[in-house]
N, C-alpha and C positions, 0 to 999 in steps of 0.2 A: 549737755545735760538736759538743754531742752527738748530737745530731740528724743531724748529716752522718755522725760516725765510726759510729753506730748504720745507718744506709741503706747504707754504704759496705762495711763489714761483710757485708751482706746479699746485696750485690749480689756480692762476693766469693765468698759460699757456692753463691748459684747457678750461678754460672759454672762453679767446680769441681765443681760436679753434674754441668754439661753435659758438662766434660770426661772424668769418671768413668766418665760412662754412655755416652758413644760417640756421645753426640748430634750433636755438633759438633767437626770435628778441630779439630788445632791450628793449620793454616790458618784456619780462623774464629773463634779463640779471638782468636788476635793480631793476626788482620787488624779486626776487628769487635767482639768480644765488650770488646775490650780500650780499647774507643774509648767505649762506652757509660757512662755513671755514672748510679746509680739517687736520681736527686731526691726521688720521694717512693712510702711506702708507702700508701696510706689504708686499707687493710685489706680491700678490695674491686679496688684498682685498683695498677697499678704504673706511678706517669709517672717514665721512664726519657727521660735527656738525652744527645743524641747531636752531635757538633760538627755545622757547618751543610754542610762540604764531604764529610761520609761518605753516601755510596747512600742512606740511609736505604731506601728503596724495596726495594733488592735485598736489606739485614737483615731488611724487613719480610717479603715473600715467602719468605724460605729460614729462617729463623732463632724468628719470633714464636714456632711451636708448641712448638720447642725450650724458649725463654724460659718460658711458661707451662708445660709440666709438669717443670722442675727448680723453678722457683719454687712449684710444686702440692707436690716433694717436698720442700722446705727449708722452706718454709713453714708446710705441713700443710691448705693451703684454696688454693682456684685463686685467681689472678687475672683480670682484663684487662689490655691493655698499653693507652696513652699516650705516644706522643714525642713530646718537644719539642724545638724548637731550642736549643741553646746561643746567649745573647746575645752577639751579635759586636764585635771591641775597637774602641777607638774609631779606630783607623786603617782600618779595614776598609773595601773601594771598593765593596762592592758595592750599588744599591740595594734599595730596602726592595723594588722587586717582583723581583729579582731574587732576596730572601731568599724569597720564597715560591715558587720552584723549585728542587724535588731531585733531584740527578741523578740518574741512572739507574746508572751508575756514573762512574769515571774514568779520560777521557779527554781530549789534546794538546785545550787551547781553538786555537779558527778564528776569524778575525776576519771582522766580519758586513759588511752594505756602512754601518750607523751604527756602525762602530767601535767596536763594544761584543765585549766576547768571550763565545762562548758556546759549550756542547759540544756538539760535535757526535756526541752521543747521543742514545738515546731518554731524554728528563726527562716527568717526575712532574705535572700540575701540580694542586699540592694545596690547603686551604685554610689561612691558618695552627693551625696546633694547639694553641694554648692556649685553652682552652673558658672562655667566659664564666660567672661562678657565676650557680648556680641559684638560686630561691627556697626550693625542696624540694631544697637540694643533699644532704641525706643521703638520698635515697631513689635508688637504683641503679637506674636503666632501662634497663642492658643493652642499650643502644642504640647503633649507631656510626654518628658524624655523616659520616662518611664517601659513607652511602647518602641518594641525596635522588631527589626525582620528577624533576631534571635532570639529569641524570647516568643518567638512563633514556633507553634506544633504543627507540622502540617502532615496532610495526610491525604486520602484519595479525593476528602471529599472538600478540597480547599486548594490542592495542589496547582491546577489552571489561573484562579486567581491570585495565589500567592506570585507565581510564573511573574504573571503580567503584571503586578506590583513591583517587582524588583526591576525586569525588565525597564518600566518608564522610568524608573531612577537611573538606571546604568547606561539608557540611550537617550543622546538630546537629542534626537531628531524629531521625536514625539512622535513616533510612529501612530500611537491612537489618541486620540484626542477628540470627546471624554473617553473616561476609562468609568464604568458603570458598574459599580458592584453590588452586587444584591443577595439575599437570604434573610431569613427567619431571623428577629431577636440572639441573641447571647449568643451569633456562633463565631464573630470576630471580625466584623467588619471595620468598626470602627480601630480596632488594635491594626489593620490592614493598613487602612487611614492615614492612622497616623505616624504608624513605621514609613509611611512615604514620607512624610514632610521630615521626620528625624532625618532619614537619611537624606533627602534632598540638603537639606541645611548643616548635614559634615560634610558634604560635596563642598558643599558653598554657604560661608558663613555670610555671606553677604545676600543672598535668595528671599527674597520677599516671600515666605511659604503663610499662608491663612488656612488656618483650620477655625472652623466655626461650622454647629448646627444649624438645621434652616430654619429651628426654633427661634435660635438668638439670631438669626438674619433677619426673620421675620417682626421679632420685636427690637431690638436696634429699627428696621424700617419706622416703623410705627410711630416709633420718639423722636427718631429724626422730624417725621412728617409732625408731630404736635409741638416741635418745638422752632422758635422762630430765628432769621439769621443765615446763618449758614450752615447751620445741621444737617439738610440733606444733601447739599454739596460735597460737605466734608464726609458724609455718610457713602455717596459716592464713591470718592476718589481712596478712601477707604479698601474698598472691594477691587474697585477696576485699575488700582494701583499693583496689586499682588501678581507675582512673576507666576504663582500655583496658587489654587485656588481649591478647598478639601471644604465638599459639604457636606457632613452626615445627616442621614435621614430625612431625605429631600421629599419624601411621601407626606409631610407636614406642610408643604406648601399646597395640595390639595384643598380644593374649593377658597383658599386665599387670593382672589381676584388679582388688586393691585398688587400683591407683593409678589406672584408670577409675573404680571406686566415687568417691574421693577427688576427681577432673578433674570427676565429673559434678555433684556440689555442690557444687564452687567453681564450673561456670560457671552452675550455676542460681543461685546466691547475687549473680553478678554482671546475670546475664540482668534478675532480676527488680528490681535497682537498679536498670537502663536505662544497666547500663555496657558499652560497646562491647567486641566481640572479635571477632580475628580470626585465621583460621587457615588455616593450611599442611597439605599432602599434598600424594605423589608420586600420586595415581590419585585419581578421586572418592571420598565416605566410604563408599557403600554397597560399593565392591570392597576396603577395607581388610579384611584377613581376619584376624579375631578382633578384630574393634571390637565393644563392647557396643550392642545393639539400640537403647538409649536415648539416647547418643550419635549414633551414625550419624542420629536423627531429629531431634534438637538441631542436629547442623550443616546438615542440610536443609532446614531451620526457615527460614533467611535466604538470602541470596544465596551460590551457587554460579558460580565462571569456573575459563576454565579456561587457561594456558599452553601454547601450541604450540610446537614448535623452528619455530624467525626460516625465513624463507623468505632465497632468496641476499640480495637487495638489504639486507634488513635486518640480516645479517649482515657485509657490507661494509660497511653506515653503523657499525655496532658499531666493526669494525674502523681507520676513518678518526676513530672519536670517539677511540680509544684512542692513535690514532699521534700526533693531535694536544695530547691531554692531554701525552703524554709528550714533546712536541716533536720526534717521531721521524724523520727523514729517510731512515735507511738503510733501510728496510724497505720496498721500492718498490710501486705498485700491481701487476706483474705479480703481485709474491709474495702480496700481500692480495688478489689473484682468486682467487690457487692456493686459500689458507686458507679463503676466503668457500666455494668449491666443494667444499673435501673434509672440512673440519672442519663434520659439518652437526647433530650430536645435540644440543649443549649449547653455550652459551653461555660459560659455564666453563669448557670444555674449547676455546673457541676463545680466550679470550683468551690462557689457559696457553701454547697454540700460541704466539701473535704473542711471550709474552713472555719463552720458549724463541729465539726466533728474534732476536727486540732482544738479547735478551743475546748470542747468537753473535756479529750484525752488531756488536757493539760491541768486545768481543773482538776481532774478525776484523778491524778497521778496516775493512769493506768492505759494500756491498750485497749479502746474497746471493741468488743465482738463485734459480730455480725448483728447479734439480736439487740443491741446498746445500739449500734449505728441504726436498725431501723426505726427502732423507737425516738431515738432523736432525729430523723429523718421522716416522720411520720408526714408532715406537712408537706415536705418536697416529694414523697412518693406520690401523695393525693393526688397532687396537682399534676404529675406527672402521666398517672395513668386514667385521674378524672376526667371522662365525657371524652376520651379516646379509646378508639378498639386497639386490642391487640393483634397481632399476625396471627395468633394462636385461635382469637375468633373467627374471624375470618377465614382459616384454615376448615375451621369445622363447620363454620356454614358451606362453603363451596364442594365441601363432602358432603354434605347432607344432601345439597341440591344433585349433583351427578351420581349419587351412593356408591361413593368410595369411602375410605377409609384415610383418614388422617395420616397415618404411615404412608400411605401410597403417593398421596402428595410430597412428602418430604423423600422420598426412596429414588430410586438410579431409574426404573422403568422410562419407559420413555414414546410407550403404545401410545396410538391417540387418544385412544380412552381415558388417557392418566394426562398426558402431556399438554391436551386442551385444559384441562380442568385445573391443570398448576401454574395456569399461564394467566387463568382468571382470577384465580386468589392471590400472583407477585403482580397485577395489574391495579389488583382493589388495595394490597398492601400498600404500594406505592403510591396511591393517591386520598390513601384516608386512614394513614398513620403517620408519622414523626419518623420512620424509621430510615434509616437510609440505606442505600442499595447494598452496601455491604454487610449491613446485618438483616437484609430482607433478603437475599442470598443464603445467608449460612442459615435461616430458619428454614430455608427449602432443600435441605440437605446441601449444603455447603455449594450451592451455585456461585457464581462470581457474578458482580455488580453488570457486568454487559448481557447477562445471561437476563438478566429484572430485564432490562433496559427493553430487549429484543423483544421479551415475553409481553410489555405494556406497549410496545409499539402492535404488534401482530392483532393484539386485543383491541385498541383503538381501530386499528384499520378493517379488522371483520365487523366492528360495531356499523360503519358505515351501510351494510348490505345486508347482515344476518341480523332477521327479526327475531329467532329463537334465540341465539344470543340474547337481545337484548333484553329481551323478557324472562332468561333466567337471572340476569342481573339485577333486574327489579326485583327480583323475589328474593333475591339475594339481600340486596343490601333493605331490602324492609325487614326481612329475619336481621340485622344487625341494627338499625335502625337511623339508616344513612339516607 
């Protein structure tokens, strides 16, 4: 009992944190906040129990970051979250696989054509959440079972490093060692990440797998260094104890002096165990700028891939994996063409999209349009096509500049008249839009992504020696204003 009034307590002061600080109205105080009870502390972790009929999903998305930094200031040390179901009474109708669906939110049940009722919402479907104990349960791996190699969409433009993710889980030999994965914000590195350490850790529940950002490496260093004792010992033995070693977004150690010193003898200390690591960045390591010299050849050392943004088709299969996890009905294909075609940068930012729009449709009780989705989309278009050109511009300047015709770019011809000049606008596409090779292809009349590839390679290499070249590029890209 003490244990409870002690958690219960707890979970009390966070709450009027959040409410203090403005984190969350009083709409989510008493809609949500107030339905939650904090089961347990471990001092790493907060599993927090939520009855079985609350959104969970929708606390999760709107509400976790809340959770964690009032718990960061009541506490004095961050957490993780954890929910769990509440076990249901014994009158309860519902089946145990139906206990393993959460709604999305609530709304009037439908009855199905097997008589069973079900919402007609977009639903969650999750795994149950209470984690099996480990063998090494005190060791924190920072890991969330959430991410797995199934739950990956892969497609042309991820396919090499999804490869070599599964790859270093299914061979010990560690054929590469680091394994460097790199791309743009929201297209899935991190979900890459940390599908490796999941599955490393069903291999072997005994595997010392460490996932952490080089954020929280960076600050974990820091406190170590300000606090006295054995703190940076233990802060050490910490890192260079881990059998795998997963750092995301390692381009944050940039112009961080000591805590490069600090990263590059814990991974030589792991290198030369023959303990695996792997790492994350937004750009390869050599364009990180203020990455120490001796790093950037450390991660060079091993395998290098890299993340493209999904071409459409693969951003549609994302799209229909996500309607379907969540049981989603309302959200019809017209509207997941719309999404698949304009949300094209991130991956992240397409799902935010669909799950902006589940919540409306649910709300709304209704399917919305096309023209309901851009209007509720209006922000993420902005941002999507604000202070970037389109293939479409660029099309018609490089028509403008040879006087051709915009059709003749996208057309079969294949004269050099036409063939140089298509080869300079899939070369400007490629390097001064989001778009990736396979939708920079089909806007050239349906080329295939080696056909880009070939066309900015050819263009690079004339630039080297043709002055007219280059000078109709400048007039180019000053008409676009690049």
């Amino acid at each position: 009992m003490k244990t409870d009034s002690r958690e219960s307590e707890t979970w009390t002061r966070i709450v009027e944190d959040m409410r203090h600080s403005g984190d969350v109205g009083t709409y989510g105080i008493e809609s949500y906040m107030s339905q939650l009870k904090l089961k347990e502390d471990t001092g790493t972790k907060l599993v927090i129990e939520y009855p079985v009929d609350l959104p969970i999903m929708w606390v999760e998305l709107n509400y976790a970051d809340c959770i964690i930094n009032s718990a960061t200031r009541v506490l004095g040390e961050g957490r993780t979250l954890e929910f769990v179901a509440a076990a249901r009474g014994k009158g309860a109708q519902e089946s145990d696989s139906a206990q393993e669906e959460t709604p999305f939110l609530n709304l009037p049940l439908e009855k199905t054509e097997a008589s069973e009722q079900v919402a007609n919402v977009p639903q969650k479907r999750t795994k149950k959440r209470t984690r099996t104990a480990r063998t090494v349960s005190s060791f924190n791996t920072g890991l969330n079972e959430d991410y797995s190699f199934d739950t990956f969409i892969v497609g042309e433009n991820s396919e090499f490093a999804f490869a070599a993710a599964k790859a270093l889980v299914e061979n010990p030999e560690r054929l590469y060692n680091p394994l460097f994965i790199h791309g743009a914000s929201g297209l899935g590195k991190t979900h890459i990440l940390q599908a490796i350490g999941n599955a490393l850790r069903e291999r072997d529940e005994e595997a010392r797998v460490l996932y952490v950002t080089s954020e929280d490496f960076t600050n974990s260093y820091i406190d170590a260094l300000s606090r006295k004792g054995e703190a940076l010992s233990n802060f050490r033995k910490k890192y260079r104890k881990a059998d795998v070693l997963l750092i995301d977004d390692i381009q944050f150690l940039a112009q961080k002096g000591k805590t490069q010193d600090e990263f590059f003898h814990t991974f030589n200390a792991l290198f030369e165990s023959g303990k695996q690591i792997v790492l994350t960045a937004d750009c390869p390591a050599a364009d990180v700028i203020g990455l120490d010299d001796r790093l950037t050849s450390r991660f060079e050392q091993g395998l290098s891939v890299t993340l493209l943004p999904p071409a459409y088709e693969t951003r549609m299969a994302i799209l229909r994996a996500k309607s379907r996890a969540w049981r989603s009905q309302l959200v019809g294909d017209e509207v997941l063409d719309f999404l698949a075609k304009n949300i094209t940068r991130s991956v992240r930012r397409l799902e935010g999209a669909l799950t902006r729009l589940a919540t409306f449709a649910s709300f709304s009780h209704h399917s919305p349009s096309v023209a309901e989705a851009r209007a509720q989309l209006r922000d993420f278009l902005h941002e999507e096509s604000g202070g970037r050109l389109s293939i479409r511009d660029i099309q018609q300047c490089v028509a403008d500049e040879f006087r051709l015709r915009v059709a003749d770019l996208n057309g079969r011809r294949r004269t050099a008249g036409i063939a140089h000049p298509r080869q300079v606008a899939m070369f400007l596409a490629r390097h001064h839009t989001a778009c990736s090779l396979q939708d920079i292809g089909l806007a050239f009349g349906g080329r295939d992504h080696g056909t880009v590839i070939h066309a900015a390679r050819t263009v690079e290499k004339k630039l080297e020696q043709d002055t007219d070249l280059r000078a109709s590029l400048n007039r180019i890209k000053a008409a676009l204003g690049v």
